[in-house]
C-alpha positions as CSV (number, residue, x, y, z in Angstrom):
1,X,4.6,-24.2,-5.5
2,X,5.7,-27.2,-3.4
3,X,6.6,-26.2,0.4
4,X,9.6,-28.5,0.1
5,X,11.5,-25.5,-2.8
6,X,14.5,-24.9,-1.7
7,X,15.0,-21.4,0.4
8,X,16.3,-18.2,-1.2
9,X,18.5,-15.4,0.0
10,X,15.4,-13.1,0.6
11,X,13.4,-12.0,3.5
12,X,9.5,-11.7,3.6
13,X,8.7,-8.9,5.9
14,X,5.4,-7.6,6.7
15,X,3.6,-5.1,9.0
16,X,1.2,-6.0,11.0
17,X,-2.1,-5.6,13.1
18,X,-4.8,-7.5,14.6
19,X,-3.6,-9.8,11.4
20,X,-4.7,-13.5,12.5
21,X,-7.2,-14.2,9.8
22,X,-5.1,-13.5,7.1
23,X,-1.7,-14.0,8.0
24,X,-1.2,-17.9,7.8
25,X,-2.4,-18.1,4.6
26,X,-0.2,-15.2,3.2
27,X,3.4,-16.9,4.5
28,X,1.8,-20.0,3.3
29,X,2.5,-18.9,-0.1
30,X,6.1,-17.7,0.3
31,X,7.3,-20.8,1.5
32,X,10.9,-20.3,-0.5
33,X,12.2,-17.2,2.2
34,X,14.7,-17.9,4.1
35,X,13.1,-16.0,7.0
36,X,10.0,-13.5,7.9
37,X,9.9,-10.9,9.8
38,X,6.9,-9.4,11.1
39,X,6.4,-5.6,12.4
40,X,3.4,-5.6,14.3
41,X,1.7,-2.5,16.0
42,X,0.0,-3.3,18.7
43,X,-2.7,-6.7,17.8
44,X,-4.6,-7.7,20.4
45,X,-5.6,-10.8,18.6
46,X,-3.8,-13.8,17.7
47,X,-1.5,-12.6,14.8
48,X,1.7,-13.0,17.5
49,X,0.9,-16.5,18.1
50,X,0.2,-17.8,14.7
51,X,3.4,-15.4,13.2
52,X,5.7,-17.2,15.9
53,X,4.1,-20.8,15.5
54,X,5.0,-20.2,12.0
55,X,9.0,-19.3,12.6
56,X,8.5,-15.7,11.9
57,X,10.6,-13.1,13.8
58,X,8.0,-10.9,15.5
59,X,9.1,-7.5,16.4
60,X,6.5,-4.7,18.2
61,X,7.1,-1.1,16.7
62,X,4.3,1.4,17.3
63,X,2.6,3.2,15.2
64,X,4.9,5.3,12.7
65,X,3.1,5.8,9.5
66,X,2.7,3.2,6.8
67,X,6.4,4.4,4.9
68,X,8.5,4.6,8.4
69,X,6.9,1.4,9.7
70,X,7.8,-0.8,6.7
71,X,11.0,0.8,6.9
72,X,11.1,-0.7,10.3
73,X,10.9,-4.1,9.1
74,X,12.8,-4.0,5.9
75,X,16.3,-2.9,8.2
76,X,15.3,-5.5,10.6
77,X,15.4,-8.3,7.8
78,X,19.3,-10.1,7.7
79,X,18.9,-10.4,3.6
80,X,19.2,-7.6,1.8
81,X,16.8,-8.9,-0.7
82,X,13.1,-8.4,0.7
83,X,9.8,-9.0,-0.5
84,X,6.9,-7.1,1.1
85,X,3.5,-8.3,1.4
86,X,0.5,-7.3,3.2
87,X,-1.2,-10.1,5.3
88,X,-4.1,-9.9,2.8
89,X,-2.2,-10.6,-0.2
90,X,-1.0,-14.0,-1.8
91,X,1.8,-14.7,-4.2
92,X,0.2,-17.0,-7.2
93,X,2.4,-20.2,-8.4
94,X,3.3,-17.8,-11.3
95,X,4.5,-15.2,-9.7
96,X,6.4,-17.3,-7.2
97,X,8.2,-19.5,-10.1
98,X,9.3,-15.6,-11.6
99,X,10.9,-14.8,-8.2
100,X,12.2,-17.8,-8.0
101,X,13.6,-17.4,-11.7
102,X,15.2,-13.5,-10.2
103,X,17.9,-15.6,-8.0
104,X,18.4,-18.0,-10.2
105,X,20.6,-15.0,-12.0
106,X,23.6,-13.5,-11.0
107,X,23.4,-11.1,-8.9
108,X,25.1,-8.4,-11.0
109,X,22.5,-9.1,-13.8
110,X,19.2,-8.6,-11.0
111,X,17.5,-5.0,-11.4
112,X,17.4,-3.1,-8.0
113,X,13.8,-3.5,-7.9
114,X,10.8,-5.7,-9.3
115,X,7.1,-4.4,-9.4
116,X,4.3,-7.3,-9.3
117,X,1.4,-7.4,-10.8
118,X,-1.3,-7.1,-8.3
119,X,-5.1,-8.4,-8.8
120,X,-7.7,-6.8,-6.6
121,X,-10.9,-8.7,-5.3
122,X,-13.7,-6.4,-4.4
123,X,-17.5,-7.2,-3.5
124,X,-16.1,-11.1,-4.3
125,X,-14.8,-10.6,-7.8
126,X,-11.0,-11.0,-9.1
127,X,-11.0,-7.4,-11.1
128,X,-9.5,-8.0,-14.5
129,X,-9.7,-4.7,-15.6
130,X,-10.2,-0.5,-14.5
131,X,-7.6,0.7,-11.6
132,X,-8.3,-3.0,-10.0
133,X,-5.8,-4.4,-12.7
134,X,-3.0,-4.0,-13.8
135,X,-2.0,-3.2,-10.6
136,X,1.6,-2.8,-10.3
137,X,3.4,-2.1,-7.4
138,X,7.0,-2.5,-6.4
139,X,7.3,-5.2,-3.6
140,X,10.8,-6.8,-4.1
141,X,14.1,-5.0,-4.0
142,X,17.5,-4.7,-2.8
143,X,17.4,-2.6,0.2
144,X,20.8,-1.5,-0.6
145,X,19.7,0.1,-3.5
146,X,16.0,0.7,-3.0
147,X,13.7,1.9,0.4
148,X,10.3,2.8,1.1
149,X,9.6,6.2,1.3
150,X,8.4,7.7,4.5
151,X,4.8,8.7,3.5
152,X,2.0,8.1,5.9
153,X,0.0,6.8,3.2
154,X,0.4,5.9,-0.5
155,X,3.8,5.3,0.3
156,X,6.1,4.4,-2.6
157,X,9.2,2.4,-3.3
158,X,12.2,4.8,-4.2
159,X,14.6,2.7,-6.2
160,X,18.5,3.9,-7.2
161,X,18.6,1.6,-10.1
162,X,16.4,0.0,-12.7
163,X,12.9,-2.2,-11.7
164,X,11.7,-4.6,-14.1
165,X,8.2,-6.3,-13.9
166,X,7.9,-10.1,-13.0
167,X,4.8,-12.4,-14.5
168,X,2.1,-14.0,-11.9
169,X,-0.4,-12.3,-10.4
170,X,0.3,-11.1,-6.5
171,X,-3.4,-11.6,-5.1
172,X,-4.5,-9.2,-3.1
173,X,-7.6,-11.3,-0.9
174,X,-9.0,-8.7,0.8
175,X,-12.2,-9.8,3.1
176,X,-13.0,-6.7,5.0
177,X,-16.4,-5.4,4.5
178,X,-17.2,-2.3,2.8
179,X,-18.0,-0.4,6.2
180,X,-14.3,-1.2,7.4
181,X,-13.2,-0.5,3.6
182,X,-15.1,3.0,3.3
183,X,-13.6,3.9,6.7
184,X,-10.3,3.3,5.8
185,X,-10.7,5.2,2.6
186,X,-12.1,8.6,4.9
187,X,-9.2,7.6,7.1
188,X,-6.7,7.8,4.3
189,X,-8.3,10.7,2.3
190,X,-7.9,13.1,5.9
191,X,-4.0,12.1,6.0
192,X,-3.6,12.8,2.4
193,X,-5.3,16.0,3.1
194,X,-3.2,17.2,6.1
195,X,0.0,16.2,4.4
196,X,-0.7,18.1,0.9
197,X,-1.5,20.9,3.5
198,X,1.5,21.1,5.3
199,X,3.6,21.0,2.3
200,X,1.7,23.7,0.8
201,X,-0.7,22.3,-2.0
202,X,-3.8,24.1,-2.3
203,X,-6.8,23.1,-4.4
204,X,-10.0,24.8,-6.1
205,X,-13.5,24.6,-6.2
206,X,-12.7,23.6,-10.0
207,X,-10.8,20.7,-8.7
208,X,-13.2,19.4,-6.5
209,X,-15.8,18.7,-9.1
210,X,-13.2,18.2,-12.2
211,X,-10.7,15.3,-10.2
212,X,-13.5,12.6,-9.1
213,X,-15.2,13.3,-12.8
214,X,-11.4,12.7,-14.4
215,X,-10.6,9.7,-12.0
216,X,-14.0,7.8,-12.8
217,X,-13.8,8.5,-16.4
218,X,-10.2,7.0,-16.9
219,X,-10.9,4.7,-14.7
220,X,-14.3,3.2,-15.8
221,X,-14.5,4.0,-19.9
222,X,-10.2,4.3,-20.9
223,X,-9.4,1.3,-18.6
224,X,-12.7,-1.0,-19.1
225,X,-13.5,-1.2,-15.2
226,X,-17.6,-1.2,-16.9
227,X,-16.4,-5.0,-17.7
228,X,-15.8,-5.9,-14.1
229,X,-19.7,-5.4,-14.1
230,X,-21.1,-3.7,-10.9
231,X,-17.7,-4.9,-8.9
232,X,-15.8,-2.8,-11.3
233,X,-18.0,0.1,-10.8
234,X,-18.5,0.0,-6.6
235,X,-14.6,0.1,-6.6
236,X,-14.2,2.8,-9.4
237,X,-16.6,5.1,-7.5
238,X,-15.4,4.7,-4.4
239,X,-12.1,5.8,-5.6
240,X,-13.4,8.8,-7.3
241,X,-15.3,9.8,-4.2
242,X,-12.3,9.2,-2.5
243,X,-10.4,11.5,-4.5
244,X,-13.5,14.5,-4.1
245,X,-12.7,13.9,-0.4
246,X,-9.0,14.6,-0.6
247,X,-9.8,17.6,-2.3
248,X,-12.5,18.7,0.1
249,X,-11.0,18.6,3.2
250,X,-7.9,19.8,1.5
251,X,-10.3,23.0,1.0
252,X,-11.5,23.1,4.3
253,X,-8.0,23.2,5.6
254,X,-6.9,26.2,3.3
255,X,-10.5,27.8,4.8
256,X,-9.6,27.2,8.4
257,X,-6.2,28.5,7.5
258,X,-7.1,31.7,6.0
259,X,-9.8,32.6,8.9
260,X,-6.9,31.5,11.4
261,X,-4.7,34.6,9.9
262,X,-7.4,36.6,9.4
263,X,-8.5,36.8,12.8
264,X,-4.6,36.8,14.0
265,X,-4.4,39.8,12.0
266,X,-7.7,41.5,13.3
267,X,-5.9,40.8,17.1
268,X,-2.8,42.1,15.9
269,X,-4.4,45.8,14.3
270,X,-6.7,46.2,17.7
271,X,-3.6,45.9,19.8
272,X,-1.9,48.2,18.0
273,X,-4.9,51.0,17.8
């Protein structure tokens, strides 16, 4: 899309850290928002520079959680329309043309919400097929009717209204190498686990072999992911190892839990003998 489109009532907001690779080229491909704000938490590279040399509002916020944080930076936005990329993603010309296409409606006839279509690259590959794509993912919305929710991870768009699905391909360029990308998965699998744990899930033995098995097959066979070739498979795998880990430390958190009030329970029969 030509950088000279005319501007739209919307704001691009991201979050942020340690960003500067990516960033320019993400807001690069948005150039129709009217502004873009940035949450950042706490880069000690260039991504300030570059976000401001770019006429993005840059905002420091630490640390809150993936949900809270983005919720940070969608209040901060003056539209009430947002769109909310990641500094790794891209919006293709067709997907930017169906935005576009949202405002030229009137408002009244706009959904609260639109879910994009999101392509995954993994070991170099666009995935065309498995959980790699379709993708979707609500990243537009009316923030009067729609807000992130306040997960630490996997957080999800909770919309008051209908979401309807735009054409175009959001590109989700990721270049980080499969150390940084199996860390973040044992980082986000320990989260998951802790948060399931406080609100009282439990899981089996049965569950820890059965889920990865379940994920991989639906994943690999019912979606095609074997026609992204090894690509396909790496990121299918991973996932389902991902989910096994979830599950285990889930376990080891109900084990520590139930030796916890066991030996509370010991201390509180020997004090009372």
């Amino acid at each position: 899309m030509p950088s000279s489109v005319a501007t739209l009532p919307l704001s691009l907001v991201l979050i942020t850290q340690n960003a500067e690779a990516e960033l320019a080229a993400c807001l690069a491909t948005v150039p129709f928002a009217a502004e873009i704000v940035i949450v950042d938490s706490g880069s000690t590279d260039g991504t300030r520079r570059i976000a401001e040399s770019l006429g993005a509002r840059f905002i420091e916020q630490p640390w809150l959680g993936f949900g809270s944080q983005k919720n940070v930076a969608i209040t901060a936005a003056q539209n009430d329309w947002v769109l909310c990329l990641d500094a790794d993603e891209r919006i293709s010309d067709a997907l930017a043309q169906a935005i576009v296409a949202v405002f030229a409606q009137p408002e009244s006839e706009r959904a609260a919400a639109y879910a994009l279509c999101r392509r995954n690259r993994f070991f170099d590959r666009w995935l065309s097929h498995g959980e790699g794509y379709p993708d979707w993912t609500v990243r537009l919305f009316d923030r009067r009717r729609a807000r992130w929710s306040d997960d630490a991870v996997h957080e999800k768009v909770l919309v008051d209204g209908k979401t309807e699905r735009l054409s175009g391909d959001l590109l989700h360029a990721s270049a980080e190498s499969l150390d940084a990308y199996l860390t973040k998965q044992n980082r986000y699998t320990t989260t998951q686990a802790e948060r399931l744990f406080a609100t009282g899930a439990r899981t089996s033995g049965w569950q820890l072999f059965a889920s990865p098995l379940a994920r991989f097959f639906r994943f690999y066979f019912i979606k095609r992911g074997f026609l992204d070739g090894a690509a396909g498979f790496a990121h299918i795998a991973i996932g389902a190892f991902a989910s096994f880990l979830k599950h285990a430390k889930l376990y080891a958190l109900q084990k520590r839990g139930i030796e916890k009030s066991t030996q509370e329970k010991n201390s509180s029969d020997h004090s009372l003998s």
